[in-house]
One Martini backbone bead per residue (centre of mass of N, CA, C, O) as a GRO file, in nm:
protein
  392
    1UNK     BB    1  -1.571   2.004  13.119
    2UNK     BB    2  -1.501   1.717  13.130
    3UNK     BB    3  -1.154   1.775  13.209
    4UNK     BB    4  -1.290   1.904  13.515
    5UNK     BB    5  -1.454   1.579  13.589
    6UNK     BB    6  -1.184   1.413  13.573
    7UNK     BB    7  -1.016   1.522  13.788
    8UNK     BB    8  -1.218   1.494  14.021
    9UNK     BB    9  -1.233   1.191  13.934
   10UNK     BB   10  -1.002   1.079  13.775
   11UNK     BB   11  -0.723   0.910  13.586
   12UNK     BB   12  -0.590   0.647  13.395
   13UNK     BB   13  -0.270   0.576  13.170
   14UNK     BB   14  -0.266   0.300  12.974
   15UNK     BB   15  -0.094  -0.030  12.872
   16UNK     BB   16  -0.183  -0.237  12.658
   17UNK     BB   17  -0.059  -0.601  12.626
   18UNK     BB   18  -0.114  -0.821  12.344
   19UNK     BB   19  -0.190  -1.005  12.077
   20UNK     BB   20  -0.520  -0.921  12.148
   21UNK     BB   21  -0.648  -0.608  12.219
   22UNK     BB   22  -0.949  -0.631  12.126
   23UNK     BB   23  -1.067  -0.803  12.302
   24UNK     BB   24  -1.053  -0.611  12.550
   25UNK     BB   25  -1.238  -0.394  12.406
   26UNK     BB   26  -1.477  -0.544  12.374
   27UNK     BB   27  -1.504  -0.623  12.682
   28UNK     BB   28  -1.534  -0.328  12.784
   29UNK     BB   29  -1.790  -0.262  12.633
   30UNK     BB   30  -1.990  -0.497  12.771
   31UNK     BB   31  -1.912  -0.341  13.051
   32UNK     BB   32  -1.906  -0.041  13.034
   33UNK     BB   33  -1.603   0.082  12.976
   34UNK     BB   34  -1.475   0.314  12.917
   35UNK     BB   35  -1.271   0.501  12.686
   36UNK     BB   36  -0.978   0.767  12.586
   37UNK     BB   37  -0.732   0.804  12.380
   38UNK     BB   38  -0.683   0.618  12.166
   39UNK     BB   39  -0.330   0.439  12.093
   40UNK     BB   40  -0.152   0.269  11.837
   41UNK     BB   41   0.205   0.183  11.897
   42UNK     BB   42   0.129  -0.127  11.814
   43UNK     BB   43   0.018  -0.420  11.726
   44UNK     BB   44   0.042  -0.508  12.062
   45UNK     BB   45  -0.030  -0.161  12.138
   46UNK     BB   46  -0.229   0.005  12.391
   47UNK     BB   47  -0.368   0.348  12.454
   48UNK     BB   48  -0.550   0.442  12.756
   49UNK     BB   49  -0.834   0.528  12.938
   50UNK     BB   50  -0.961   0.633  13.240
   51UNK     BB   51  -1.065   0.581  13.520
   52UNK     BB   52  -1.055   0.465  13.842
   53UNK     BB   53  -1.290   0.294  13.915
   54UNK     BB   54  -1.272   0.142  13.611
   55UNK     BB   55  -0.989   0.017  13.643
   56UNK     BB   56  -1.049  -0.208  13.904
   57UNK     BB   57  -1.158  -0.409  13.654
   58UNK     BB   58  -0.973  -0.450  13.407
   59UNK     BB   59  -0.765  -0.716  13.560
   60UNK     BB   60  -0.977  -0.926  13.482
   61UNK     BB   61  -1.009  -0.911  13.179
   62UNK     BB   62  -0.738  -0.932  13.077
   63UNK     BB   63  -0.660  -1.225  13.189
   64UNK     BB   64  -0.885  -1.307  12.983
   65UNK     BB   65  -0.687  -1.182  12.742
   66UNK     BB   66  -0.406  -1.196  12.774
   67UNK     BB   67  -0.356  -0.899  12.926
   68UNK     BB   68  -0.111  -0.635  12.983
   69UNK     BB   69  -0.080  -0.381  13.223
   70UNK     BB   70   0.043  -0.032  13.238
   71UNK     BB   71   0.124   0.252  13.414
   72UNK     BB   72   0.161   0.582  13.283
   73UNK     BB   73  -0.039   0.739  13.458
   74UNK     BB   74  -0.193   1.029  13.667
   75UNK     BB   75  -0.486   1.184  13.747
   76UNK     BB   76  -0.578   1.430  13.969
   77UNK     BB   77  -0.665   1.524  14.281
   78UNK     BB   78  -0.611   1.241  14.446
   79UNK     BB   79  -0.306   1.223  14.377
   80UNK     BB   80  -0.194   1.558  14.443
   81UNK     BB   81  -0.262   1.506  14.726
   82UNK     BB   82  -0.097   1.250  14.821
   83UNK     BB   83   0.172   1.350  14.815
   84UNK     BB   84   0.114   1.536  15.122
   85UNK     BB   85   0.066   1.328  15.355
   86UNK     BB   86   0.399   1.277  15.377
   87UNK     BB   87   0.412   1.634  15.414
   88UNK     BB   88   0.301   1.802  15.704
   89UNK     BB   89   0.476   2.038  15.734
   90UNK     BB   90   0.458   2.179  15.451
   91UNK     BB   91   0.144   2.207  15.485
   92UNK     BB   92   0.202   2.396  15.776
   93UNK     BB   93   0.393   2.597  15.660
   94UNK     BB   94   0.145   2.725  15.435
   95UNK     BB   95  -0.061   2.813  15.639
   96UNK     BB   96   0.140   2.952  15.859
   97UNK     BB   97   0.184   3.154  15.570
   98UNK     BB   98  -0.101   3.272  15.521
   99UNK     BB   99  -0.184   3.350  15.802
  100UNK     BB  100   0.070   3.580  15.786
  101UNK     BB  101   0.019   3.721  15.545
  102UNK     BB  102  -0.272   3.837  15.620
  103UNK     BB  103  -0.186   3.936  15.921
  104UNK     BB  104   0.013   4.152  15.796
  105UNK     BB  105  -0.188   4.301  15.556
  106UNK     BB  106  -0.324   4.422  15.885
  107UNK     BB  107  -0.110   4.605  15.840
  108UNK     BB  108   0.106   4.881  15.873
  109UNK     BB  109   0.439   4.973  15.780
  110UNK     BB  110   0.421   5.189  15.533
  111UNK     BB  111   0.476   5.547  15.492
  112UNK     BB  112   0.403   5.749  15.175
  113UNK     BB  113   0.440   6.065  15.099
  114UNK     BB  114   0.302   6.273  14.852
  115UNK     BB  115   0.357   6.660  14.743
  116UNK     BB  116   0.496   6.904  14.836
  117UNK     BB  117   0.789   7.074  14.929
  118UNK     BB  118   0.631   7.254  15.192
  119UNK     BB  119   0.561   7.028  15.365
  120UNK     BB  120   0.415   6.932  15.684
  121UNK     BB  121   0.543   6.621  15.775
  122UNK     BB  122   0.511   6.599  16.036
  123UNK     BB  123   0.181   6.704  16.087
  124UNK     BB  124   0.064   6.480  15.901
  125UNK     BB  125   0.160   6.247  16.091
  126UNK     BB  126   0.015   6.321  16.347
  127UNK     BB  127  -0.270   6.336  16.232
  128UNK     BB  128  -0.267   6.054  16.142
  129UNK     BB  129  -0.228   5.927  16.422
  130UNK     BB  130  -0.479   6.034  16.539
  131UNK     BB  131  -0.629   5.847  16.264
  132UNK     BB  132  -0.471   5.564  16.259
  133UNK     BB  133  -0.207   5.627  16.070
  134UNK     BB  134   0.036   5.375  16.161
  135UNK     BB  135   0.254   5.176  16.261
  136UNK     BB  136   0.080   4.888  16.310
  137UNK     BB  137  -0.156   4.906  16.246
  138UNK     BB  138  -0.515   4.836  16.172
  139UNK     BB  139  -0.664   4.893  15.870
  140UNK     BB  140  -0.978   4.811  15.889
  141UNK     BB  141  -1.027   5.065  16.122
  142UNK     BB  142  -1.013   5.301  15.903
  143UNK     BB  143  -1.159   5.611  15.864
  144UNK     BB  144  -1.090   5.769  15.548
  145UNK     BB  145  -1.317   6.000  15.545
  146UNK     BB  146  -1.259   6.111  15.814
  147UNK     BB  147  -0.994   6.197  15.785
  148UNK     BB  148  -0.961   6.380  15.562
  149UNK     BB  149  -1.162   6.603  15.698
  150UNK     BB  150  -0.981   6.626  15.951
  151UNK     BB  151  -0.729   6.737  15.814
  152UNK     BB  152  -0.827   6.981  15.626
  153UNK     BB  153  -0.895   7.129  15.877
  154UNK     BB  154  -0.582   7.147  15.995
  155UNK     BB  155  -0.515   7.196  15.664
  156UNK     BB  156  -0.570   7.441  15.493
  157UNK     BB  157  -0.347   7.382  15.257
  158UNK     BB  158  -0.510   7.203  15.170
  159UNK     BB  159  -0.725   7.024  14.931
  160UNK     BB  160  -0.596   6.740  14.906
  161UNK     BB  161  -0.668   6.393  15.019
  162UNK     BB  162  -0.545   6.069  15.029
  163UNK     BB  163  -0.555   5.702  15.104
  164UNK     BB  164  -0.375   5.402  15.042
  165UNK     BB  165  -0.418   5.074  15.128
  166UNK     BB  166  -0.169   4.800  15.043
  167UNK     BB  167  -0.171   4.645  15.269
  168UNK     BB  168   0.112   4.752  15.450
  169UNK     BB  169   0.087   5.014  15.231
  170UNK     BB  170   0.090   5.355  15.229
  171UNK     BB  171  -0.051   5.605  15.100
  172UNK     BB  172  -0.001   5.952  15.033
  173UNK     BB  173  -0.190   6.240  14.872
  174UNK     BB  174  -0.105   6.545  14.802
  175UNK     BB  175  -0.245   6.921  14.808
  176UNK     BB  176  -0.240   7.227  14.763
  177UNK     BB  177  -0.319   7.520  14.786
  178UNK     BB  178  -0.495   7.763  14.574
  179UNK     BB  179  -0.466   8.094  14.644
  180UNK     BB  180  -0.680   8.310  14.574
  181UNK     BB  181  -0.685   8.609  14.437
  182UNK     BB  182  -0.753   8.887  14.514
  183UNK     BB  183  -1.008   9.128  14.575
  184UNK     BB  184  -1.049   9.403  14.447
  185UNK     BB  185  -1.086   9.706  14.610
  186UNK     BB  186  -1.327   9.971  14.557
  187UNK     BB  187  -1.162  10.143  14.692
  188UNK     BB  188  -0.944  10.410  14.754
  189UNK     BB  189  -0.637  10.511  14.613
  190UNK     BB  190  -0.284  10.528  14.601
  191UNK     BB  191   0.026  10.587  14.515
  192UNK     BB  192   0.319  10.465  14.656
  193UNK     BB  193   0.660  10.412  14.784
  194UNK     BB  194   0.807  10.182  14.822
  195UNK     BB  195   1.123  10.317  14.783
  196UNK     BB  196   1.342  10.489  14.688
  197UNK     BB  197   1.418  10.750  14.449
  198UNK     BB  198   1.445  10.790  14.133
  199UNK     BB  199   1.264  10.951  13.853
  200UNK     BB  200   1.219  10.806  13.529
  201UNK     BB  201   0.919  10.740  13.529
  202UNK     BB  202   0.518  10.833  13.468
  203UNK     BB  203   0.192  10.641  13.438
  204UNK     BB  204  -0.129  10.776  13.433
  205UNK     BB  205  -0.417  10.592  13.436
  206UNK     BB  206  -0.518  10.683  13.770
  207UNK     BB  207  -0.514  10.980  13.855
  208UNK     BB  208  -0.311  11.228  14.049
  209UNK     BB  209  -0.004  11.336  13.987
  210UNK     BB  210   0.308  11.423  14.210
  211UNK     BB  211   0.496  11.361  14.024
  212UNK     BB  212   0.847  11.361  13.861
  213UNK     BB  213   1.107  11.356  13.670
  214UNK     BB  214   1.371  11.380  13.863
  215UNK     BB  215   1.287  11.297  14.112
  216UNK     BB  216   1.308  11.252  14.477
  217UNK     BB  217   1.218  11.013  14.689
  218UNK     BB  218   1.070  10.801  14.939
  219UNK     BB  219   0.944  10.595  15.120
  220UNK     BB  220   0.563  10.664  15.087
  221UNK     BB  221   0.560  10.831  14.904
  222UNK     BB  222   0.352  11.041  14.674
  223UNK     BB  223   0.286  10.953  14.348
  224UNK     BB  224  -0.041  10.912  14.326
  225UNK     BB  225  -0.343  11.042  14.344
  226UNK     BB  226  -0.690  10.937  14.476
  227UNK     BB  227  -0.783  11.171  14.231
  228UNK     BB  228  -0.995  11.408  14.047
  229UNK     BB  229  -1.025  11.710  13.857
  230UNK     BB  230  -1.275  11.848  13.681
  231UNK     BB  231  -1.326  12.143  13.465
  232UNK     BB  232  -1.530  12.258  13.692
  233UNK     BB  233  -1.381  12.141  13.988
  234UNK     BB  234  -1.436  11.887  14.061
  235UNK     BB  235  -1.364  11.589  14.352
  236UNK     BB  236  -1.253  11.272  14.291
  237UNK     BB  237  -1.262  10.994  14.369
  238UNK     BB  238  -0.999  10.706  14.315
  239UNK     BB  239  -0.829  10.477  14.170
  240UNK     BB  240  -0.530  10.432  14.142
  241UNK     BB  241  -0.311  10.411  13.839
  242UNK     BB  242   0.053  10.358  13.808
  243UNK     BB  243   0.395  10.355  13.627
  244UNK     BB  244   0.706  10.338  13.818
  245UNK     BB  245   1.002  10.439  13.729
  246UNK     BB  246   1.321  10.408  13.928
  247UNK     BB  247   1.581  10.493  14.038
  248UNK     BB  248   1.778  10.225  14.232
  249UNK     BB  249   2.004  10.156  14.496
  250UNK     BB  250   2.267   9.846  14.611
  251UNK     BB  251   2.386   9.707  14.867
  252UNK     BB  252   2.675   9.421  14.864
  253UNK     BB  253   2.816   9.176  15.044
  254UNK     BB  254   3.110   8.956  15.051
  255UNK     BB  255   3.329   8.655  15.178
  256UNK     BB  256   3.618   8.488  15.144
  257UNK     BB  257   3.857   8.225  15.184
  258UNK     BB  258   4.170   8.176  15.119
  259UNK     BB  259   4.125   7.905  15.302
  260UNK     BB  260   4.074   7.602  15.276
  261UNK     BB  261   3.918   7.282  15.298
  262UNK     BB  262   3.942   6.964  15.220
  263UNK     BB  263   3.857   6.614  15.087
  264UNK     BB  264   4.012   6.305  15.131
  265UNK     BB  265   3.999   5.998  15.059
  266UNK     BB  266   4.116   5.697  15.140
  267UNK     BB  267   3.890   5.407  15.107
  268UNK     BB  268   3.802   5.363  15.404
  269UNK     BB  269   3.562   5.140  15.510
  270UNK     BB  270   3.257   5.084  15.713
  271UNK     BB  271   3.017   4.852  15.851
  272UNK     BB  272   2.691   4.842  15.989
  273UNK     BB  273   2.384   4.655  16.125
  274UNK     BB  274   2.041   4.681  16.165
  275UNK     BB  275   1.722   4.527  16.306
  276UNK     BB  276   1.404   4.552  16.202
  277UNK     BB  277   1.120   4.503  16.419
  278UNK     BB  278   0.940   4.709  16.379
  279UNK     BB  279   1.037   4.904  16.665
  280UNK     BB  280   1.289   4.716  16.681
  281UNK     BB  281   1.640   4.756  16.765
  282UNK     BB  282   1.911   4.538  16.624
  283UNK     BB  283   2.212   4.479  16.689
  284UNK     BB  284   2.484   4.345  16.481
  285UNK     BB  285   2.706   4.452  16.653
  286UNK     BB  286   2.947   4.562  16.922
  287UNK     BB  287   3.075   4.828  16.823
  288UNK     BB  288   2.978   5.175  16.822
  289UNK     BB  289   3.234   5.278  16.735
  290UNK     BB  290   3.458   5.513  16.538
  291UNK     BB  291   3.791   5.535  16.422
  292UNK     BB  292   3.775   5.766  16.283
  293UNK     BB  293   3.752   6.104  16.255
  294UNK     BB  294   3.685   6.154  15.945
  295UNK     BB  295   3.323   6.131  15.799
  296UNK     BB  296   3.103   5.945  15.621
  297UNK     BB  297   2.746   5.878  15.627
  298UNK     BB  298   2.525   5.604  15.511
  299UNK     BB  299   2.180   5.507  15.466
  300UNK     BB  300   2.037   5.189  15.428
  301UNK     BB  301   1.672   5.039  15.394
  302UNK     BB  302   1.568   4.715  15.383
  303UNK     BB  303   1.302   4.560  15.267
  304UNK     BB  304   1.070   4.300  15.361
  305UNK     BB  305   0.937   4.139  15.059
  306UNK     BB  306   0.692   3.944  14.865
  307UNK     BB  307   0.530   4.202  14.759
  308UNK     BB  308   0.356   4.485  14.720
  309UNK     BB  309   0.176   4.414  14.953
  310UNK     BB  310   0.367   4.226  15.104
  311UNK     BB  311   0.476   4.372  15.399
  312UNK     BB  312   0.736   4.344  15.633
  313UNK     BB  313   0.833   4.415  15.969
  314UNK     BB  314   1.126   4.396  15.801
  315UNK     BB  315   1.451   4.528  15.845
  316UNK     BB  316   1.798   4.633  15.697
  317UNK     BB  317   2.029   4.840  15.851
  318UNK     BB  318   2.277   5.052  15.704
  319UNK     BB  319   2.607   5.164  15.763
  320UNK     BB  320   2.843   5.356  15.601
  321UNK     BB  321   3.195   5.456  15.625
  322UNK     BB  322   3.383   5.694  15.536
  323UNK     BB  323   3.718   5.810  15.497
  324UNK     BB  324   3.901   6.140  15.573
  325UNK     BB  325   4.100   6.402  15.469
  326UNK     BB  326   4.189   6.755  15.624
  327UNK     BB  327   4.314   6.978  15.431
  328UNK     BB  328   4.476   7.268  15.260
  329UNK     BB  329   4.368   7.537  15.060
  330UNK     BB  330   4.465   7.767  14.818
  331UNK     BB  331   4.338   8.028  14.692
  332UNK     BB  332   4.323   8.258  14.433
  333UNK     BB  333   4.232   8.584  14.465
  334UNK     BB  334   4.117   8.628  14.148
  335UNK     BB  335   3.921   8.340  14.158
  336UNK     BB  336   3.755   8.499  14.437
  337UNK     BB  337   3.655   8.709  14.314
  338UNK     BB  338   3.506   8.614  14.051
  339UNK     BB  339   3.287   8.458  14.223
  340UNK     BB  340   3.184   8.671  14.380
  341UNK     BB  341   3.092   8.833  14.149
  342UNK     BB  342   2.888   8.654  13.980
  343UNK     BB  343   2.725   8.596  14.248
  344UNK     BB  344   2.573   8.871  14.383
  345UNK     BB  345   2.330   8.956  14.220
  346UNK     BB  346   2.170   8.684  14.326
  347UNK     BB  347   2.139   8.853  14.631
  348UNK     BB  348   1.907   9.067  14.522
  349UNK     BB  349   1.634   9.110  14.582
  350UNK     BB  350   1.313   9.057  14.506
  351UNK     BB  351   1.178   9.179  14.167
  352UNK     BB  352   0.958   9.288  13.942
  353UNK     BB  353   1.130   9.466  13.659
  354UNK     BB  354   1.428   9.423  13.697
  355UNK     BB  355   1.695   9.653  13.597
  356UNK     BB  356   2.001   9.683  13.536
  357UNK     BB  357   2.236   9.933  13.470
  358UNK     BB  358   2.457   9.913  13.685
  359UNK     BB  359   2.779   9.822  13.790
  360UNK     BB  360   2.990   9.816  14.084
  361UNK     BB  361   3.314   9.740  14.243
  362UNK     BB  362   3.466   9.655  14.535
  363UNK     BB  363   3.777   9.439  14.518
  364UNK     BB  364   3.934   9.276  14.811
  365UNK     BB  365   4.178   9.230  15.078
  366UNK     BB  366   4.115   9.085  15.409
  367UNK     BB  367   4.222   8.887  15.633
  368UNK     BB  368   4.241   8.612  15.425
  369UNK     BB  369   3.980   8.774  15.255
  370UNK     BB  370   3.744   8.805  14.993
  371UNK     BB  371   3.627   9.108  14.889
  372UNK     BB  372   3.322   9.243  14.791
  373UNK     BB  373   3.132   9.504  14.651
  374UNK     BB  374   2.780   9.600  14.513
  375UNK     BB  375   2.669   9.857  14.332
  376UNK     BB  376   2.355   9.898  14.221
  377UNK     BB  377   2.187  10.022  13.940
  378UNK     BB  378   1.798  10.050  13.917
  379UNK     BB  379   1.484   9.948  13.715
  380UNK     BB  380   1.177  10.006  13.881
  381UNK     BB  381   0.908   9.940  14.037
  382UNK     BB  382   0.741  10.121  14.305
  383UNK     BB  383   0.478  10.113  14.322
  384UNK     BB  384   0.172  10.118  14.593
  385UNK     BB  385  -0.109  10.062  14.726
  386UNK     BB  386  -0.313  10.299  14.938
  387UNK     BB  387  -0.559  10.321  15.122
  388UNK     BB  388  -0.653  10.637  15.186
  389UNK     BB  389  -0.687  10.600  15.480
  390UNK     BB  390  -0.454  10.518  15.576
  391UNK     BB  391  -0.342  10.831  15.488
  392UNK     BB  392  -0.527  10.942  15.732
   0.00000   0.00000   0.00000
């Protein structure tokens, strides 16, 4: 406590020289002028501590003992401040930096979405915008819980929202809605066939099978029916539920070419810069043209900040452009075929607990494309709920 204020009243570290400096500290004593830290580095030399206000009596009591002073340093505020009289530019430079970071930091400069894969950034963005959340905006403005509100309204699909504001930066936070499972109707159903086949096998769990193994069915075809006839002969609907087993056949077909052209890097490469500044775009460059006839472009855009929070409205967009020529390059045929066969089961419908059974390929060259036809033979359940009413 006493350490901080000496500070703000001020210390000075003297040297005192002389024959008897005892003498000096006597009369120092007897005239109440305090000090402390005191240390003899010499028989004829002390260092003492004291205040500023008690320092300008001293040189009068030196005098009195023959003895000379000498200032080692000086502490305190008012020191402190001293040094920046004669630089008020520096001052002033100052001044004018913490208002305009201050200033800087009640606006948006960056915003950040991270969500789910298939979020639909433009409509988010739109959003925000008419929620006052935009490059420039000015964020102490901004009603969070509106918007959020807001947003999840007009965004269905998401279930949760957050907008995290730190200085320039926008943060925005989303999450999927997850659809629960549909609610089982407890109307009656039938089993009908989702495509055609051969039935391979046949489990009825609930109603009364319409096929048998070894049938041939068709698409929508009544596979097991949402009725029960009881020993007495009544007949009560109910919910069918049946696991239909059925051989199904694919037909998929691909083809690829067996010249196709290659990028070969020639190593020249050209950049040009343009500075942005809020939403103004000045180009660095004179000419806008690419000499290149076939190149690559990456842009990237370095934004100037001075710490997490203080992010300024300037950045420096770099394009740099790679050149390259393209070449002709002829595919081996047996290399093209075995590429096409491999790749080809990859684009079979989706669908749950199906199993290839078997595949034929039927593989040719015509017309200088490698051509593949794959024929699958396979394993899957075709059963689907319908509704009695739908089939009536």
């Amino acid at each position: 406590m006493l350490g901080i204020l000496n500070f703000f009243r001020g210390s000075v570290r003297v040297e005192v020289r002389g024959a008897y400096p005892e003498r000096f500290l006597n009369i120092c004593a007897v005239n109440r002028i305090g000090f402390w830290k005191m240390a003899r580095v010499a028989p004829d030399i002390l260092h003492i501590t004291v205040t500023v206000s008690d320092f300008k009596r001293l040189r009068g009591y030196a005098k009195k003992t023959g003895c000379g002073l000498h200032i080692l340093n000086k502490r305190g505020i008012r020191f402190f401040t001293n040094r920046f009289r004669k630089r008020a530019a520096l001052i002033a430079g100052l001044m004018v930096f913490s208002v305009a970071a201050w200033i800087l930091t009640s606006f948006i400069w960056v915003i950040d979405i991270n969500g789910f894969v298939n979020l639909d950034i433009a409509g988010l963005r739109e959003h925000l915008r008419e929620n006052g959340v935009y490059i420039g905006a000015y964020s102490p403005g901004i009603k969070l819980d509106e918007l959020k509100n807001d947003i999840l309204i007009k965004m269905p699909e998401l279930s949760f929202i957050t907008v995290n504001i730190r200085g320039g930066h926008a943060g925005v936070e989303v999450r999927k809605r997850e659809i629960p499972p549909e609610i089982q109707s407890k109307d009656p159903c039938d089993i009908v066939a989702r495509r055609a086949g051969i039935i391979a096998s046949i489990v009825v769990k609930s109603g009364t099978p319409a096929v048998k193994p070894g049938d041939t069915v068709h698409a929508g075809q009544l596979l097991a029916g949402g009725y029960m006839t009881g020993r007495s002969g009544t007949t009560i609907t109910t919910r069918a539920d049946a696991d239909v087993t059925a051989r199904t056949w694919y037909t998929i077909s691909s083809k690829m070419p067996l010249d196709t052209l290659v990028k070969t890097y020639t190593g020249e490469k050209t950049s040009r810069h343009t500075l942005i500044i809020g939403g103004r775009r000045i180009k660095l460059f004179l000419n806008s043209g690419i000499s290149y006839k076939e190149y690559d472009k990456i842009v990237k855009n370095n934004r100037l900040t001075l710490s997490e929070s203080i992010i300024l409205p300037v950045s420096l967009e770099t394009e740099t452009f790679f050149e390259y020529t393209l070449s002709g390059y002829g595919i081996p045929e047996e290399t093209a075929l075995e590429y096409i066969k491999s790749s080809l089961p990859r684009y079979l419908p989706a669908a749950e607990n199906r199993k290839i059974a078997d595949e034929k390929y039927y593989a040719f060259v015509e017309n200088g494309a490698a051509c593949v036809t794959l024929t699958a033979e396979c394993l899957e359940d075709i059963g689907i709920k319908q509704l009695i009413t739908e089939r009536q």
